[in-house]
C-alpha beads as a LAMMPS data file, in Angstrom:
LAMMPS data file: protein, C-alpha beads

182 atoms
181 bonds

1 atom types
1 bond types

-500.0 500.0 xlo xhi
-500.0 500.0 ylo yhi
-500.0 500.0 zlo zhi

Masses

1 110.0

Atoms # bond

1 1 1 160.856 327.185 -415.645
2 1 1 162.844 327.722 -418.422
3 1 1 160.823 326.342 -420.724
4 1 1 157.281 328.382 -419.179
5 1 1 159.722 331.336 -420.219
6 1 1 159.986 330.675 -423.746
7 1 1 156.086 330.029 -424.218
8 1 1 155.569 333.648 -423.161
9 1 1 158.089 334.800 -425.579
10 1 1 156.398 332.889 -428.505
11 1 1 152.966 334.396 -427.244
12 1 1 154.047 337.548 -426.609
13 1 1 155.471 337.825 -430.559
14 1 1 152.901 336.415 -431.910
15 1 1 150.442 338.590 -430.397
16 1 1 152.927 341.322 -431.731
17 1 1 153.282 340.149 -435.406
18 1 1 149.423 339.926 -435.430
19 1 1 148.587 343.452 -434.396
20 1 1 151.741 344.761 -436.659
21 1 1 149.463 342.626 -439.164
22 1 1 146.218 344.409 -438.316
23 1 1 147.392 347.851 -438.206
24 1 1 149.022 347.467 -441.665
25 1 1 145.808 346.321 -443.562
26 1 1 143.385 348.300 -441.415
27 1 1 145.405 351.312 -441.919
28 1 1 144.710 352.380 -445.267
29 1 1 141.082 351.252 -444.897
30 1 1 140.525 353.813 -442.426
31 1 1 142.676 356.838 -444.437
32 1 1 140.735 355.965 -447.184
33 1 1 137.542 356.275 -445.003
34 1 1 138.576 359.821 -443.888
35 1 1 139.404 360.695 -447.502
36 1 1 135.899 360.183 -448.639
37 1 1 134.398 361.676 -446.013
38 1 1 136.059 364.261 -446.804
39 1 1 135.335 364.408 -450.271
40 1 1 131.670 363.802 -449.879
41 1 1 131.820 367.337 -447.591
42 1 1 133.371 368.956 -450.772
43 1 1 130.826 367.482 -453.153
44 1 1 128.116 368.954 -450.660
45 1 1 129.553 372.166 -450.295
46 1 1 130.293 372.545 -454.124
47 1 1 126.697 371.297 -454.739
48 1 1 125.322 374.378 -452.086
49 1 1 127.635 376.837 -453.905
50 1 1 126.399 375.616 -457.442
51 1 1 122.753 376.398 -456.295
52 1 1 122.888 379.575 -454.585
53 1 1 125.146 380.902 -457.469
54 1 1 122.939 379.874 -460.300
55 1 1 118.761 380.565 -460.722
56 1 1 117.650 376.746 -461.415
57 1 1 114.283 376.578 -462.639
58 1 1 111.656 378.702 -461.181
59 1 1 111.714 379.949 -457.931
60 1 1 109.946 378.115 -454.976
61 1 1 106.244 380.467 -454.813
62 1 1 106.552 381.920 -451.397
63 1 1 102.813 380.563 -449.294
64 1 1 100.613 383.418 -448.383
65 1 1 98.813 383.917 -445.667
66 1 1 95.803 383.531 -447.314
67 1 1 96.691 380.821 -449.771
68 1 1 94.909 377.390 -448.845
69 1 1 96.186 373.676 -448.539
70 1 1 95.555 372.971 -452.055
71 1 1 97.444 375.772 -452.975
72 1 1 100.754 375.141 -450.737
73 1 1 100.288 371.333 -451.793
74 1 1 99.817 372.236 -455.952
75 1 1 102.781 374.953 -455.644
76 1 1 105.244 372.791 -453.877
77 1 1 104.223 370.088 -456.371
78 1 1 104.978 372.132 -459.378
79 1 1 107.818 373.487 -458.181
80 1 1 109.353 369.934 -457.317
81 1 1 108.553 368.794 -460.834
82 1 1 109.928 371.565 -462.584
83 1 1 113.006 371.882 -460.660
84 1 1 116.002 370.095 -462.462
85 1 1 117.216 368.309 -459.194
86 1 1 115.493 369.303 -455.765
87 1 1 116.827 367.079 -453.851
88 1 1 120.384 366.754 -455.423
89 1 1 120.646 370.604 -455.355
90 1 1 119.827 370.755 -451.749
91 1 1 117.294 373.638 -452.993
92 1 1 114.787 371.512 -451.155
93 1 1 115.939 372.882 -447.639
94 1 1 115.079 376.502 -448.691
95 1 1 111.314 375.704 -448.930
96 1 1 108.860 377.639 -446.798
97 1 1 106.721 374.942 -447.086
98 1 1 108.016 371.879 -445.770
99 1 1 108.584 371.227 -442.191
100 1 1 111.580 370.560 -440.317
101 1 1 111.090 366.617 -439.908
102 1 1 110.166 366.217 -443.915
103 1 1 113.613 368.595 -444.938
104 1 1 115.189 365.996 -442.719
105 1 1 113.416 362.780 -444.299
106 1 1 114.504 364.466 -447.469
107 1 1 118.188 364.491 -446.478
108 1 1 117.988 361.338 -445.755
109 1 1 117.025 360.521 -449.294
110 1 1 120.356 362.156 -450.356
111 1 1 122.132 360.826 -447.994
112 1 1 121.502 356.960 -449.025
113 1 1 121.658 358.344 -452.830
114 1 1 118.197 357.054 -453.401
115 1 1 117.351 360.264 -455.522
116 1 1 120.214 359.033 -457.750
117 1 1 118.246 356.286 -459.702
118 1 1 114.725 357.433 -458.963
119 1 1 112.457 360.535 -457.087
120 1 1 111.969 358.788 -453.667
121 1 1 109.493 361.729 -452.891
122 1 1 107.185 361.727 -455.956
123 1 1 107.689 358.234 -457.980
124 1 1 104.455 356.513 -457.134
125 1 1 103.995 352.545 -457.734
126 1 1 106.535 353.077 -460.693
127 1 1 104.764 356.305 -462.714
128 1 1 106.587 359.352 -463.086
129 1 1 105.319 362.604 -461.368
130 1 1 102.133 363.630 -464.444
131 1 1 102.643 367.405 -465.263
132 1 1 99.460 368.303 -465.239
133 1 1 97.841 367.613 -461.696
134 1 1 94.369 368.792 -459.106
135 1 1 93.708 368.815 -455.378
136 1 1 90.838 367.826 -453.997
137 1 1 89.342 369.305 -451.532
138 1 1 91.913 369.812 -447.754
139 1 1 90.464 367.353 -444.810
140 1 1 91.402 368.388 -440.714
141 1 1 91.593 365.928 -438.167
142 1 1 89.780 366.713 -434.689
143 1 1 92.350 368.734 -433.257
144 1 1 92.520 370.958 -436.289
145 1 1 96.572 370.235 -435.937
146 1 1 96.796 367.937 -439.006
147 1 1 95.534 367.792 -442.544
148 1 1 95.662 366.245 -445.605
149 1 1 95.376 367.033 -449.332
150 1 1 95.310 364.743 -452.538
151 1 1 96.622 365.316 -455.608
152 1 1 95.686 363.148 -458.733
153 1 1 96.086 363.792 -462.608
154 1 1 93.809 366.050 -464.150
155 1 1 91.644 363.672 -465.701
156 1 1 88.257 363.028 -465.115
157 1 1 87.589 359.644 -462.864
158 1 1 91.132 358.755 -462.000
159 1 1 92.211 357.853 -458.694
160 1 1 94.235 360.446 -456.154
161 1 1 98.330 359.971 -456.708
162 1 1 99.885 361.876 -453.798
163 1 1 98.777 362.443 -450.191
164 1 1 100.480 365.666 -448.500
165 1 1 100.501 365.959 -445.131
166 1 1 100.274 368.779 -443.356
167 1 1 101.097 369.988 -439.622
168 1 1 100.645 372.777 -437.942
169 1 1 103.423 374.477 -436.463
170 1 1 103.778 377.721 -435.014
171 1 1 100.197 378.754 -436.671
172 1 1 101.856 377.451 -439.754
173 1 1 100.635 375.047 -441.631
174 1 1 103.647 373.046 -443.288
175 1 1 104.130 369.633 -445.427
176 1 1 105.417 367.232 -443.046
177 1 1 104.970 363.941 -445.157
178 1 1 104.012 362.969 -448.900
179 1 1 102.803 359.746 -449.832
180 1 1 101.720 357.842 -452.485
181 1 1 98.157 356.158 -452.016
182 1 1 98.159 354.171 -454.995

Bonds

1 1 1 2
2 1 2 3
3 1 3 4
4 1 4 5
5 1 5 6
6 1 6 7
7 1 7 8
8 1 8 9
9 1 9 10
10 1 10 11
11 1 11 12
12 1 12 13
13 1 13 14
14 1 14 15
15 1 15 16
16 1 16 17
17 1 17 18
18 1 18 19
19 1 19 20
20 1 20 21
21 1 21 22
22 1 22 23
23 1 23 24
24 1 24 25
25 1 25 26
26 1 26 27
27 1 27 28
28 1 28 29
29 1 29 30
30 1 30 31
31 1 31 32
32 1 32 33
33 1 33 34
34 1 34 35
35 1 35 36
36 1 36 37
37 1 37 38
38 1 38 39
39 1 39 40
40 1 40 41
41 1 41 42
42 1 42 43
43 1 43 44
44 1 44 45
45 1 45 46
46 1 46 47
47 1 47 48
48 1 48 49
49 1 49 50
50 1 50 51
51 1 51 52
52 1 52 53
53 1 53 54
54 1 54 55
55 1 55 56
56 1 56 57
57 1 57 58
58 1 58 59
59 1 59 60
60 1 60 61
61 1 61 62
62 1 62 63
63 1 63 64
64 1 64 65
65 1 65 66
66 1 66 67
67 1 67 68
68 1 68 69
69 1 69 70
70 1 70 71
71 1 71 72
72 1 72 73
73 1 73 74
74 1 74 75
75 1 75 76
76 1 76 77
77 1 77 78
78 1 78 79
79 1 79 80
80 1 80 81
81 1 81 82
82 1 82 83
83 1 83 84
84 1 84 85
85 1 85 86
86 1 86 87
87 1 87 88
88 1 88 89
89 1 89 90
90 1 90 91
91 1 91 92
92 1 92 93
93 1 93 94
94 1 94 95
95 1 95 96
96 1 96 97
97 1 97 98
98 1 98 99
99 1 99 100
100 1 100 101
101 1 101 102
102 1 102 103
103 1 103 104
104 1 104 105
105 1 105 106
106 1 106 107
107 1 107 108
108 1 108 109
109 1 109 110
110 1 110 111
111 1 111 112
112 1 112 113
113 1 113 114
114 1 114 115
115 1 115 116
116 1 116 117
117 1 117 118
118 1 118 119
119 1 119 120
120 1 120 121
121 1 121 122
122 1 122 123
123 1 123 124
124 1 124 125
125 1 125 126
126 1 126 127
127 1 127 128
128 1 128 129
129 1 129 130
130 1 130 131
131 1 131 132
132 1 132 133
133 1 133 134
134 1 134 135
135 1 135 136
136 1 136 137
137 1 137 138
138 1 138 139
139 1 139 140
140 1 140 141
141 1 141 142
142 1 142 143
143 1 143 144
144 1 144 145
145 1 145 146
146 1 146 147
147 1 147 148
148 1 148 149
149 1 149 150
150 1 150 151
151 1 151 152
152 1 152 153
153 1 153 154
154 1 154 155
155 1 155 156
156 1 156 157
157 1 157 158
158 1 158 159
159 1 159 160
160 1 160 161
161 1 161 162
162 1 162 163
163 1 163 164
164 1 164 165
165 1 165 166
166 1 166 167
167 1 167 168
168 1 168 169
169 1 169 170
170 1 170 171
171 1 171 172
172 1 172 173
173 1 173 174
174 1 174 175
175 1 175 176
176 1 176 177
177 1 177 178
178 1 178 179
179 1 179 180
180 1 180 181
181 1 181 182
């Protein structure tokens, strides 16, 4: 019996001295966890403050509403290119033209730092975003609910760049998706 006894003791520490172990290397790991966590929320916040205190670029063309597809589709384009950081800025959100889903695809983006060493939304097949760009011509589906515009350079014979998606929400018609259709 004695013996039995002992065994439990030896378990019994050893089970101790491993979680004393674990709680002494995983401890840091998860302070430092909390730490940047915390410092990514001041980042974010000091990027928000930074771009509501400061005029970047031009200002985001409010849609009309009269204006067409091609027009939301070319403004939002122009203003994306022109902007210094869109996505970094978080300037993105403010947009009247983008819907709900796509602001949150865009987050995304920021979130996994993907706008850091390229434009997830506008790099297409490796070009950069041309300057000077034209729409062709807005095409409904059945339901009248969904659309689509293309944007290519401005040059005669060239293939469309950029598909914009649009929805329909609220009797507003907002980007909900761009895509390249290279």
């Amino acid at each position: 019996m004695e013996k039995r006894n002992i065994y439990i003791i030896i378990g019994a520490g050893a089970i101790l001295i491993v979680l004393i172990v674990l709680t002494i290397v995983l401890g840091p790991k998860k302070q430092q966890t909390d730490q940047n966590i915390q410092t990514d929320q001041q980042t974010e916040q000091q990027i928000e403050q930074l771009s509501s205190q400061t005029a970047i670029g031009k200002q985001l063309p409010s849609p009309t509403s009269g204006s067409t597809l091609e027009e939301a589709a070319k403004g939002f384009y122009n203003w994306y290119i022109s902007h210094p950081d869109a996505l970094g800025s978080g300037d993105y959100k403010k947009s009247p033209y983008l819907s709900a889903e796509y602001k949150e695809t865009m987050s995304g983006f920021v979130i996994r730092g993907d706008h850091l060493s390229s434009d997830p939304v506008l790099t297409c097949a490796g070009l950069n975003p041309p300057k000077n760009i034209r729409t062709q011509r807005e095409v409904y589906d059945n339901t009248k609910q969904m659309a689509y515009v293309l944007l290519q350079e401005n040059v005669e014979q060239v293939r469309p760049l950029y598909k914009f998606i649009f929805t329909k929400v609220n009797q507003v018609w907002l980007i909900d998706d761009i895509r390249c259709v290279l």
